[in-house]
N, C-alpha and C positions, 0 to 999 in steps of 0.2 A: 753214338755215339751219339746224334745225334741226330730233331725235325722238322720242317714247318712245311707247309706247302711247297713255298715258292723256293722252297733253296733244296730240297733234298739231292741226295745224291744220285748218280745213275747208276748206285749200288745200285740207303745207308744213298744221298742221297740227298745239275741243276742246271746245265743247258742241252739237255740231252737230248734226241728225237726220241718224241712219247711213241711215234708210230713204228719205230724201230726197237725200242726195247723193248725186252723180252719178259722177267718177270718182276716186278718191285724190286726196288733196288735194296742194302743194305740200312738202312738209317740207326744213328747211334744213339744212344740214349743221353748225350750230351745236347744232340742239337735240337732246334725246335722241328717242327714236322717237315719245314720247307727247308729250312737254316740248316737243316740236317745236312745236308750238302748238297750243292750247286749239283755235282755230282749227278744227284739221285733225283734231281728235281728233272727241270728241262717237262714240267706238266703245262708248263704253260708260254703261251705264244700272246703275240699281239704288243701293242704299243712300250716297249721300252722290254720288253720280255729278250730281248737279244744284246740288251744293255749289260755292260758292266761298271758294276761299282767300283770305283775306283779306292782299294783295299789300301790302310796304311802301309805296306809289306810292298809296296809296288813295285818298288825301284828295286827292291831283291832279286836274287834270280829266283827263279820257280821251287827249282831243289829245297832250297834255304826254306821259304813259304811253304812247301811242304811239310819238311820234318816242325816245323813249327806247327801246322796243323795237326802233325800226328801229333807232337806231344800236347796240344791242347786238349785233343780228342781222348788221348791213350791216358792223361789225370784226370779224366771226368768222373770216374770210378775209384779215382781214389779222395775224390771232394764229395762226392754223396757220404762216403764213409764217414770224415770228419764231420760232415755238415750235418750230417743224424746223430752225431752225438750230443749237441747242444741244443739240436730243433728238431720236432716231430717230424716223420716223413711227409706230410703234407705240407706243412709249413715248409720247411725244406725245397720242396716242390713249387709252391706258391713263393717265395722268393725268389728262385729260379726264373721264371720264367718272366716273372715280373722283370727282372734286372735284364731278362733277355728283348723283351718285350719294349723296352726303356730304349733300352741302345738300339733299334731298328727303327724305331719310331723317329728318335733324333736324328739318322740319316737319312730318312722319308722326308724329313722337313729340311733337311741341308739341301737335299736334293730337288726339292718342292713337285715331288710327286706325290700322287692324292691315295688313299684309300678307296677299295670297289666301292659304289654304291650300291649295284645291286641286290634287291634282296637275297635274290635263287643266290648266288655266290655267298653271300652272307652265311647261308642258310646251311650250303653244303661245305664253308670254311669252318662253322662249328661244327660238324661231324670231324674232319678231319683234326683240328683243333683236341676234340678227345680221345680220339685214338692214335694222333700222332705228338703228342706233346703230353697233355695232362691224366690219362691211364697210362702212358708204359714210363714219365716219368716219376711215375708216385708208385709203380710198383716195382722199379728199381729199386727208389729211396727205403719201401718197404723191405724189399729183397735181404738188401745191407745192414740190416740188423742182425743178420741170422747167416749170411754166409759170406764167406771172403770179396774183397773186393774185384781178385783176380778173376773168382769164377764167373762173378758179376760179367766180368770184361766178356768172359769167353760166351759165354750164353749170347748175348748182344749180338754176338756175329753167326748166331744163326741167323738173323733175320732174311737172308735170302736164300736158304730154304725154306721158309714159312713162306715167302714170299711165291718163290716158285710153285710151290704145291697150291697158293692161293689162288694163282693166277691161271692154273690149267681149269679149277674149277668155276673160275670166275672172269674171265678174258676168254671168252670164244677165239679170240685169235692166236689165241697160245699153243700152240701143240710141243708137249715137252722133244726133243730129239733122248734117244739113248747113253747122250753124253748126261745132258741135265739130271734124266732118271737116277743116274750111277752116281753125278754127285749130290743129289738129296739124301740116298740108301747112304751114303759114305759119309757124307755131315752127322748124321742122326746116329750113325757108328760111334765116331767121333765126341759124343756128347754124352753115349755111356761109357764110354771110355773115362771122359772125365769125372764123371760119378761115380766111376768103379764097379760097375753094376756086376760084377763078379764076383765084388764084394759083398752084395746084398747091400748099396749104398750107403756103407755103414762111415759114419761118421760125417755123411754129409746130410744138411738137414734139408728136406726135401719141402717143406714148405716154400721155403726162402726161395729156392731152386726155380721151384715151378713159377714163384712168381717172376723173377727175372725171365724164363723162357715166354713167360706171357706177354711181357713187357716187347719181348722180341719176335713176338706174333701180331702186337698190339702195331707197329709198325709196318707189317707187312699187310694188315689187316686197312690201315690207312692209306697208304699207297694205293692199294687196288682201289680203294673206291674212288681218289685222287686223281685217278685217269681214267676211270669210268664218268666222273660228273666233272672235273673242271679243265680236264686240257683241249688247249686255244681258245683260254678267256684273256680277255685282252685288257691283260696289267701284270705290270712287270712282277718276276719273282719276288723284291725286295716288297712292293705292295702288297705282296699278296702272303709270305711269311710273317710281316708284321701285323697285318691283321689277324690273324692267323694267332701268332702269341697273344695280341691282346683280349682275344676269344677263349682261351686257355686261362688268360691271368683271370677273366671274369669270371670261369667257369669254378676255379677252385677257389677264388675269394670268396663264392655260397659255400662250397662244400668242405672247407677246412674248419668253418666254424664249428660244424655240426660236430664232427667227429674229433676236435682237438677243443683244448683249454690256450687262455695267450699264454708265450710263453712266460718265464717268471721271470727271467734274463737274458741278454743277450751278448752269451761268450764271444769274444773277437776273434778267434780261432776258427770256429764255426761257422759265423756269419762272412768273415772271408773269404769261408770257401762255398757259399750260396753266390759271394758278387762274382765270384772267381768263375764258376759253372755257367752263371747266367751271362753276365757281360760277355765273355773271352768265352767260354765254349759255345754259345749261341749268339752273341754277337761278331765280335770279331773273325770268330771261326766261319760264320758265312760269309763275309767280307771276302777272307785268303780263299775260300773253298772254290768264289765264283769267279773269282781270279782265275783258280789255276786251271776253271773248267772252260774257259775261253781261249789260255792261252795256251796249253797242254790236249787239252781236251778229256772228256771225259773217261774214255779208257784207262790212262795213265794216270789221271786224279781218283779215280774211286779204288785204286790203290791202295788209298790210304785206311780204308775196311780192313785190310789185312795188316795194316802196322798195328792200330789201335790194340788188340788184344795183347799182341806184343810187348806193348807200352803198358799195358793196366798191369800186365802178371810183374813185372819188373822194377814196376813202383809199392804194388801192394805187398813186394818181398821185400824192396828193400827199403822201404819207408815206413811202412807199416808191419812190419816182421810176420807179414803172415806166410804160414808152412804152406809148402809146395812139394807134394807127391809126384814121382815120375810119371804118373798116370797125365796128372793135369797137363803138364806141356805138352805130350805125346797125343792126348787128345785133342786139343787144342791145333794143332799143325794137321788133325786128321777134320776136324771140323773147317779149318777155312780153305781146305784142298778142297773139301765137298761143294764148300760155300763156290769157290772159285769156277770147281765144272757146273754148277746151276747158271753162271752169269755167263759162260762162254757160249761161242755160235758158231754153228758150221761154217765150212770156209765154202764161201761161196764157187759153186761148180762149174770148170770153164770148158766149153765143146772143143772134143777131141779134134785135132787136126788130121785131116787125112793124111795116109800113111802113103809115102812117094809111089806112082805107081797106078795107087789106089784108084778106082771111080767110082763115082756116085750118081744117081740118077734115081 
């Protein structure tokens, strides 16, 4: 929905134990790699890493913060759509993160926390940076030239099963249980389902498609490396998401040149929903996310993985009139059952009590 380093969720994806979760969490293509959600973050430990920011949404109850969060998260999909019609997907992308980038920086300095200095951090925040922010936000933006914003939505929450499957091959300490397995097989179900692969995917354009599932690999592809090289470096999430965007905005200020012309104009409509994506789905939205992951906890906060799609297909119908086959919701409810058995965990196994009577020796 959302990524940045230090805020992801413990999909998707930020106070979580790195040592206890299981595989990447979901992240949305809204957020920055960290900003993605508090949720999904929790990669990192050390000085102010157990802090929370103090979100404008405070004084609300959780609940309220919540559904606020989903619906920030659940029109991220449908403001890439508007936002590519007026600006190339890159541009697009690079305003994004820039405006996301903006707004965490000015609470770094509210809060007069510093930025890493180290290089190695630096070094491996720009990795995370392009694959948790600037590749799967520019091939969403991409995506949404070619296919609905809803399916947009759905594909998005595959990201933990990419994540899952990433992590068995890539976290030695992962060992999938038969729950996890059944819901990868059942996600992936789920996803020809909404493609109708019955159909001979007809009518869906499979470009588009595949870019968005990249996008939501592109995620789970960062994540792993996220807890492989940076958890318990000692600075706080909000640190460490911010530089994080600002690694992303530099990365695509080289690379939008290349492959785009400026634009000729700058429709208001469009450009609203670039401040709208970047301020409020990645600013603001880590704000509420890291909130509700300290005060709820993350179980109950990354949650909100499964509203989002709910919210995208519901906005792209009925704001954007785009058609919805029975397949899509059917698949969609099959894809975040899957999503949901990847993130579950065995219930921990308690010793039998001897049986009256019984002895032991």
């Amino acid at each position: 929905m959302s990524t940045t380093t230090g805020a992801a969720t413990t999909s998707s994806a930020t106070t979580t134990n790195p040592s206890t979760t299981n595989a990447p969490r979901a992240t949305d293509a809204h957020t920055p790699a960290g900003a993605t959600a508090p949720a999904r973050s929790g990669e990192f430990r050390g000085r102010g890493a157990g802090e929370t920011p103090k979100s404008p949404g405070r004084a609300l109850g959780w609940p309220l913060r919540f559904a606020v969060l989903s619906l920030i998260w659940g029109f991220s999909f449908l403001f890439i759509k508007v936002g590519t019609q007026g600006f190339a997907p890159l541009q697009f992308t690079l305003g994004r993160v820039a405006f996301g980038a903006l707004v965490l920086l000015i609470i770094v300095v509210l809060k007069r926390e510093r930025l890493p200095r180290s290089p190695r951090i630096w070094a491996h925040l720009t990795v995370a940076a392009f694959f948790l922010n600037a590749l799967p936000f520019s091939l969403f933006a991409y995506a949404e030239l070619t296919i609905p914003s809803t399916l947009a939505g759905i594909c998005n929450a595959t990201s933990p099963l990419w994540g899952m499957a990433l992590s068995v091959i890539a976290l030695a300490e992962d060992r999938p249980s038969r729950r996890r397995v059944a819901g990868l097989g059942l996600g992936f179900l789920g996803v020809l389902t909404v493609l109708g692969a019955w159909q001979g995917f007809a009518g869906t354009d499979l470009a588009g498609t595949a870019m968005a599932l990249g996008g939501s690999l592109s995620y789970a592809i960062g994540w792993t490396y996220v807890r492989r090289t940076l958890a318990g470096v000692p600075h706080s999430h909000l640190s460490m998401s911010s530089a994080q965007l600002l690694l992303a905005t530099v990365q695509l200020v080289v690379v939008t040149p290349l492959f785009t012309t400026a634009p000729t104009g700058y429709p208001v409509i469009p450009l609203l929903a670039v401040f709208a994506l970047g301020a409020l789905g990645t600013g603001l939205a880590f704000l509420i996310q890291y909130g509700l992951v300290a005060e709820i906890g993350p179980t109950t906060a990354q949650m909100v993985t499964y509203v989002v799609p709910v919210i995208a297909t519901a906005a792209g119908v009925a704001l954007l009139h785009e058609q919805l086959s029975w397949n899509t919701p059917v698949g969609a409810l099959v894809v975040l059952a899957g999503a949901a058995l990847t993130q579950s965990k065995p219930r921990p196994s308690t010793p039998s009590l001897p049986r009256p009577g019984s002895t032991t020796g």
